[in-house]
N, C-alpha and C positions, 0 to 999 in steps of 0.2 A: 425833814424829819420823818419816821415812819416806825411802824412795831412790827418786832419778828418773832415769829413764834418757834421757840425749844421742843418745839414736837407736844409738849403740854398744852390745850388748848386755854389751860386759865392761865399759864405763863409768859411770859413775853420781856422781850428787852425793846425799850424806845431809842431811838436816834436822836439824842438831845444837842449835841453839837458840831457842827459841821463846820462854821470858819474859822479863820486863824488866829490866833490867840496873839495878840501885839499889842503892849503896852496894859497890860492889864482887860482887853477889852476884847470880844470878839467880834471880829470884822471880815468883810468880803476883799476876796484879792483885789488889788488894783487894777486889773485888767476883766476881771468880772469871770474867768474861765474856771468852771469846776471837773475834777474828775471822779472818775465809778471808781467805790468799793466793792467789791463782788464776795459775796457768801460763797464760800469754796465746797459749800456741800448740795449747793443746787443751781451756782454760777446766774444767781438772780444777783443784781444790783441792789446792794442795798442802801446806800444813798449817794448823792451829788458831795463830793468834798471841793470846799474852794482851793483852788492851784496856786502856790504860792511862789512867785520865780524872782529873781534879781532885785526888782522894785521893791517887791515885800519884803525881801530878806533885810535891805538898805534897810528901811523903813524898823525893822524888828531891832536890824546892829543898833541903830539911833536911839532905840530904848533900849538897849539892854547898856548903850555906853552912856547915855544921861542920869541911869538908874546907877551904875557904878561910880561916876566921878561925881556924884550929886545928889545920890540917895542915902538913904539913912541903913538898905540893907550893907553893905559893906564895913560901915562907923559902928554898927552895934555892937550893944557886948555880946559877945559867942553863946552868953547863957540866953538873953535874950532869942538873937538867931534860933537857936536849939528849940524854945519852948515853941517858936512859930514852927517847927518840921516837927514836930510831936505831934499838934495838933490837925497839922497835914497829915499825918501817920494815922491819926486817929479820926480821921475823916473818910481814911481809906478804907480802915476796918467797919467802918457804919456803910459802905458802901462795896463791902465783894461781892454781892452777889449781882450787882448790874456790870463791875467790872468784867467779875469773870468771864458772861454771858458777853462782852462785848468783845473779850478778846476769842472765846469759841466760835462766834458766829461770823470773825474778823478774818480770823486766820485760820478754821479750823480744829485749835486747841481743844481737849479733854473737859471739858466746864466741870468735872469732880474737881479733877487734879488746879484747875484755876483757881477754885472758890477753897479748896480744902488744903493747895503748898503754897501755889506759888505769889497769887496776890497776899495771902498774910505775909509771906518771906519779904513781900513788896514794903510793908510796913514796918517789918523788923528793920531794913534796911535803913529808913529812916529814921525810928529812934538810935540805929549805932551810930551812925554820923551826928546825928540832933545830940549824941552823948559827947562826941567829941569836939563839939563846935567848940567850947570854951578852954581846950585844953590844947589850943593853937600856940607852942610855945616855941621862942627860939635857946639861944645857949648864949653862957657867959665864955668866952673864949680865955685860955691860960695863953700870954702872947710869948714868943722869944728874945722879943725886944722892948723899952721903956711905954710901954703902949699899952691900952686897955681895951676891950673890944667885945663886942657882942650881938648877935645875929636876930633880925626881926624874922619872921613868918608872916606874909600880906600875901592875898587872895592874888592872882596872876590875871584879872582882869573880865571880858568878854570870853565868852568860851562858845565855842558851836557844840552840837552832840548831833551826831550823823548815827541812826539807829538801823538796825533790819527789823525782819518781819517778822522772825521765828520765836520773839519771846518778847512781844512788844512792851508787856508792863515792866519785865526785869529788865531790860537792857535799857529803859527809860531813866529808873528809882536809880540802877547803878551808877548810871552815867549823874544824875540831877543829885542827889544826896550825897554826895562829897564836896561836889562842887559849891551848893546850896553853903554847906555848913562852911568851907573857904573864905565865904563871903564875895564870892563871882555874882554875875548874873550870867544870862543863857538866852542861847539860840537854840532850840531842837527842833531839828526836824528827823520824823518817824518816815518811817517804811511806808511807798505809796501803798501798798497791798495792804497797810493794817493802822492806819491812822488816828481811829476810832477812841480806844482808850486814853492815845496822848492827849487829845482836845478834852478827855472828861476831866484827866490828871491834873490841865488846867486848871480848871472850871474849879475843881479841889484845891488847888493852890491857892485862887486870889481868897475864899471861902475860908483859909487858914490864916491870911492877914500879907501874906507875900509881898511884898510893892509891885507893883504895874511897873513892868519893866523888866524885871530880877529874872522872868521865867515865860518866854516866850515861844511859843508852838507855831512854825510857820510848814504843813503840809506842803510835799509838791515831789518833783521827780528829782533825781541825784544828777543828770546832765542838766535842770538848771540852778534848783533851791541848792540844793546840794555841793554844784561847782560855785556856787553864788558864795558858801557860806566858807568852803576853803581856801575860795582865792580872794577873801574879802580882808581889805587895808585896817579895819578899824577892829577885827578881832584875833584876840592875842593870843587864844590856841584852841586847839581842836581836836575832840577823842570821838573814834571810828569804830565801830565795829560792825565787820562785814568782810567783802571777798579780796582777798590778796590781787587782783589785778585792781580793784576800786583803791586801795590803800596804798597803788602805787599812785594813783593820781592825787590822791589825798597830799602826799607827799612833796610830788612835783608842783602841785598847787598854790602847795607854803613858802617853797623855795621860792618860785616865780614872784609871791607876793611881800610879804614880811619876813618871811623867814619866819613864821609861829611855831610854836611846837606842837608836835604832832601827838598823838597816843593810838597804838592801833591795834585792836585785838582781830585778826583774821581766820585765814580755815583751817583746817587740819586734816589729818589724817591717820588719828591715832591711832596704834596697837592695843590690844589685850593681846596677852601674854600668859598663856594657862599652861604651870607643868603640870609635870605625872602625879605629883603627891598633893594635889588639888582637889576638893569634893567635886565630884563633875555635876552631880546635879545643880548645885550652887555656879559655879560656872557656867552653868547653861543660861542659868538665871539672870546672871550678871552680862552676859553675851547678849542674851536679850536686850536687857533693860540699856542698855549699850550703844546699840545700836538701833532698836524700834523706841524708845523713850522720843516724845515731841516730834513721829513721825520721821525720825531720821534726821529731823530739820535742825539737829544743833551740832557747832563746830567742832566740839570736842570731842563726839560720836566714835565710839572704839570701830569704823571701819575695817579694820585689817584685825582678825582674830589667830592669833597664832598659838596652836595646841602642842604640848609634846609627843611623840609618836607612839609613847606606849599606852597613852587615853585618847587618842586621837579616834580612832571608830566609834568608841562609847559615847564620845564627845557628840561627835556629829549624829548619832543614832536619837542621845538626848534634846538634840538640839532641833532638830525636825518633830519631835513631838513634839514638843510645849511650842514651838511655832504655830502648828496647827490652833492653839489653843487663843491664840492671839487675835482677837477677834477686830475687825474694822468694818466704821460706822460713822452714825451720826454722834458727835464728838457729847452730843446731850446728853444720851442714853445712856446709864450707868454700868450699863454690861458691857461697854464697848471699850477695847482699850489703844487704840489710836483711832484719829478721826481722817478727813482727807487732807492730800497736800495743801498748800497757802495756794496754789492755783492748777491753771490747767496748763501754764510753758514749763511748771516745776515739775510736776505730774509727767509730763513727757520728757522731761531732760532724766528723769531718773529712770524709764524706759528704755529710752536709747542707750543710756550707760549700761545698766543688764544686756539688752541687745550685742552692744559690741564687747561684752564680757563671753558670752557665746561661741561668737565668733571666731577670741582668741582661744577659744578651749575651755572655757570654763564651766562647771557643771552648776545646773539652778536644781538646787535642793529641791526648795518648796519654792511652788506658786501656783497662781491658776488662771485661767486663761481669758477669763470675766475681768477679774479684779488681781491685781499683785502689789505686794508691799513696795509701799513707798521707799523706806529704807533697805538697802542693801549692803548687807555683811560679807565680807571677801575671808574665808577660812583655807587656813593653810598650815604645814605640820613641818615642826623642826626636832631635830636630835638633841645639840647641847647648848649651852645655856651662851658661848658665845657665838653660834649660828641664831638665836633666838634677840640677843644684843646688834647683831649687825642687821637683821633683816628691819628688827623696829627703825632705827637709826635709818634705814635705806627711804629717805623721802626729806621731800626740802621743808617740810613742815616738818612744825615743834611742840604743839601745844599740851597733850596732855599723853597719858598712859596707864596704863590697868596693869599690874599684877596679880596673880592667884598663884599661892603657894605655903605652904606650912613651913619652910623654909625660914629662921632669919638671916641665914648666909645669903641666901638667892634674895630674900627682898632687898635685901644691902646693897648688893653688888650690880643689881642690874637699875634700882633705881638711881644709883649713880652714873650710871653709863647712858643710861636713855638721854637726851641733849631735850627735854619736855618743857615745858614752865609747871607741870602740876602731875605729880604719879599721884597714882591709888596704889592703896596696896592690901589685897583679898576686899575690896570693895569698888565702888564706879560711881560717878559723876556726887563724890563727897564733899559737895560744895558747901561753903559756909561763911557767912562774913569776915568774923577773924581771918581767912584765909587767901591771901593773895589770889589773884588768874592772871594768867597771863601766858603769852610764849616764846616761843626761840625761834631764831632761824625765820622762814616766809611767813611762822603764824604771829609775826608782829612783835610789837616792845610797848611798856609800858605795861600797869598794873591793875585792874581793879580789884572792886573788895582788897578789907583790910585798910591798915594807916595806908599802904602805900599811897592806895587811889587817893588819898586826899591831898598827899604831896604832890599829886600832880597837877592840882589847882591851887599853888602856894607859889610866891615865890621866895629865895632867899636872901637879905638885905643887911649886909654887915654895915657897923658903926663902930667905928675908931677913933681914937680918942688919946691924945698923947697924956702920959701921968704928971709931969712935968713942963708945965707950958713953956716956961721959958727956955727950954732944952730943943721946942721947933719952932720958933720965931723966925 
C-alpha cells in the first residue's frame, strides 16, 4: 500500500488493494510472486500487485463454477439481481474520485475526464443492465406441426473477461454488467499495466452484497493468467478485448479446449472521411478529438483522415493550429489535455511508427523534438466520393468510421458501403449504451453495449411439448 500525490500537496490517492480477489476474499497468489505497476508520468513503481498464473486462475474457475451450479446468484429473481448492481452503481458514484485518481496515475488518463465522463458512464452502465436484469425473456413459439413450444433464456455459465489497459474502468463495467445481470459469474482478469481500479471494483462489489464467487479479480500477464483462462475446461466462454494477433490465440485456445465461445472486439484502423461541404473548423475538431482523445490509446481511433481536395489545404492549415494548442502533461493538471502513454515500450512503439512513416515519404506536420504526440494521425486527400469509399474499405479492419458532410445523399451512400460495425456521421467516438460496438472483418465479432451484449451471456433453451399426448406415444 502507499499514497501518491496528484501534484496537490493536500491531495492524494492510497493503494488500498493489491491481491486477488477469489472467492469473495482478497488473497496472495499461491506462488507468493508479485509484479510492478508503474506511474507512466514518472516511471516510479507504484505498488507490488500479486501475480496471478494457472493455480489462481483453477482456484478463481472453482468459485466462479461453485457459485453458479450452487449459488443463489444465478436462481435470483432478475429484479432482485438488479437491485444488487444498483447499489454496486451507487457505490461507484460515492467513490469517483479515488477511481478516477487510480486510473490517472495507473495509466496515465485525464483525472477531469475520469472523475467528470467516464467513471459516472461506469455507473450508468450498471443501472442499464441492473434495468434489464428482470426483463430476461424467451418466446412462445407458433409451431408447424401438432406441437407447442417455447424458448428459455439462462445465463451461459463461467465466463472469463480478458481486459486492456487503455480504459480500464469501461472495458471492465462493459464486459461485468451484462454479464452480472445474465445471471453468470466471472473470471477477470485486467491489463498488467493497469490493475489498480479492478481490485477496488472488487472490493465495491462484495460492499454491494455480490456472492463470493459471482466476481472474481485474478491480476497477472496474458501468456499465463490470461492463456490459463482461454484454455481453461471448466469455463464456458470468453469476451476479449484487445489486439487482433492476441484474439487469434484467444480463438485457437477455445478450439484446443471446449470449444467455448469466443466474443472479440480487436483493433482498427479507422477513417474519417471529411468532404468539401464540411465546416472545416469543426472537422478540425473532430480530427482531433479522433485521434488524440485517451492519448491515441483507443481502438476505434479515426487514424486514417481522409479530406476532399477542394478543403484539403484549409484542412491541414486548420489542423496544425489547434494541434499546437493541444497541450501534454500531467494527466492531474486541468490545463492539460492528454497525459503520457500507459508506458515506456508504448511510448516507443509509436516512435518508431512515425519513424518509419518518414522514411516512406511521409511528411510530420507538427512535433517536437523534446516531446511528440503519442497519437498519430495519417491525412490524406481524395476526389470523389467512390475513391474516398474504396480507400476506407482498403484495410483488413472494420470497426468504426467518421463521416463529415451536410450531404444526406453522401451520409447514405457511404455509410452503407463502409464494411464498419459503427459509422458516425458529422460527429466521433458517439458512444452510448443503447448503442451496439462492435466490428467486422479483423476487428472482431460479437457486440457490446446495448441488449446485444447481454445476449452474449444467455443461452437459448427450447421446450417442446406435443398437444396431443396420445398422438406421440
Amino acid at each position: 500500500m502507499g499514497s501518491f500525490s496528484n501534484g496537490d500537496s493536500e491531495s492524494f490517492v492510497t493503494i488500498k488493494f493489491t491481491k486477488l480477489f477469489i472467492n469473495g476474499e482478497f488473497v496472495d497468489s499461491i506462488s507468493g510472486n508479485t509484479f510492478e505497476t508503474i506511474d507512466p508520468r514518472t516511471e516510479e513503481v507504484i505498488a507490488r500487485i500479486a501475480e496471478g498464473k494457472k493455480e489462481d486462475i483453477d482456484l478463481a474457475v472453482n468459485a466462479a463454477r461453485e457459485a453458479f451450479d450452487h449459488g443463489p446468484w444465478p436462481r435470483m429473481p432478475g429484479a432482485e439481481r438488479g437491485r444488487v448492481m444498483m447499489k454496486f452503481a451507487d457505490l461507484i458514484d460515492q467513490n469517483i474520485e479515488e477511481l478516477a485518481a487510480l486510473d490517472a496515475i495507473d495509466a496515465g488518463k485525464l483525472y477531469s475526464w475520469c472523475k467528470g465522463i467516464e467513471i459516472p458512464q461506469v455507473a450508468n452502465s450498471l443501472h442499464y443492465y441492473a434495468g434489464a436484469a428482470d426483463k430476461i425473456h424467451g418466446q412462445v413459439l407458433k409451431m408447424s406441426r401438432e406441437l407447442q413450444a417455447y424458448t428459455l433464456l439462462e445465463p451461459i455459465g463461467v465466463v472469463g473477461h480478458i481486459i486492456p489497459w487503455n480504459f480500464p474502468s469501461t472495458m471492465l463495467i462493459t464486459k461485468v454488467s451484462p454479464a452480472l445481470a445474465a445471471g453468470c459469474t466471472m473470471i477477470l482478469k485486467p491489463a498488467e499495466q493497469t490493475p489498480l481500479s479492478a481490485l477496488f471494483y472488487a472490493h465495491l462489489a462484495k460492499l454491494a452484497g455480490i456472492p463470493g464467487g459471482v466476481f472474481n479479480v485474478v491480476p497477472g500477464f496474458g501468456s499465463t493468467a490470461g492463456a490459463a483462462i482461454t484454455s481453461h475446461m471448466d469455463i464456458d466462454a470468453v469476451s476479449f478485448t484487445g489486439s487482433t494477433e492476441v484474439g487469434r490465440e484467444v480463438m485457437q485456445a477455445s478450439a484446443r479446449s471446449n470449444l467455448k465461445p469466443v466474443s472479440l472486439e480487436l483493433g482498427g484502423k479507422s477513417p474519417l472521411i471529411i468532404f468539401d461541404d464540411a465546416d472545416v473548423d469543426k472537422a478540425a475538431d473532430l480530427a482531433l478529438l479522433g485521434n488524440f482523445c485517451n492519448k491515441g490509446e483507443i481502438c476505434a481511433a479515426s487514424s486514417r483522415v481522409f479530406v476532399q481536395e477542394g478543403i484539403y489545404d484549409e484542412f491541414e492549415k486548420k489542423l496544425v493550429e489547434k494541434s499546437k494548442a493541444w497541450i501534454v502533461g500531467d494527466p492531474f493538471d486541468p490545463k492539460i489535455r492528454q497525459g503520457p502513454q500507459v508506458d515506456k515500450k508504448q511510448f516507443d512503439k509509436i516512435l518508431s511508427y512515425i519513424e518509419h512513416g518518414k522514411r516512406e515519404g511521409a511528411t510530420l506536420l507538427i512535433g517536437a523534438q523534446d516531446e511528440i504526440f503519442g497519437p498519430v494521425m495519417v491525412l490524406m486527400k481524395f476526389k470523389t466520393i467512390e475513391e474516398a469509399i474504396k480507400s476506407a474499405n482498403n484495410t483488413k479492419y472494420g470497426l468504426a468510421a467518421g463521416i463529415l458532410t451536410q450531404s444526406l445523399d453522401i451520409a447514405n451512400t457511404v455509410s452503407r458501403s463502409i464494411r464498419a460495425g459503427v459509422i458516425w456521421v458529422n460527429c466521433y467516438f458517439g458512444f452510448d449504451m443503447d448503442c451496439p460496438y462492435g466490428g467486422y472483418k479483423m476487428s472482431g465479432f460479437g457486440r457490446d453495449n446495448g441488449l446485444e451484449a447481454l445476449h452474449k451471456y444467455l443461452q437459448v433453451k427450447s421446450v417442446v411439448t406435443p398437444i396431443y399426448n396420445s398422438r406421440w406415444l
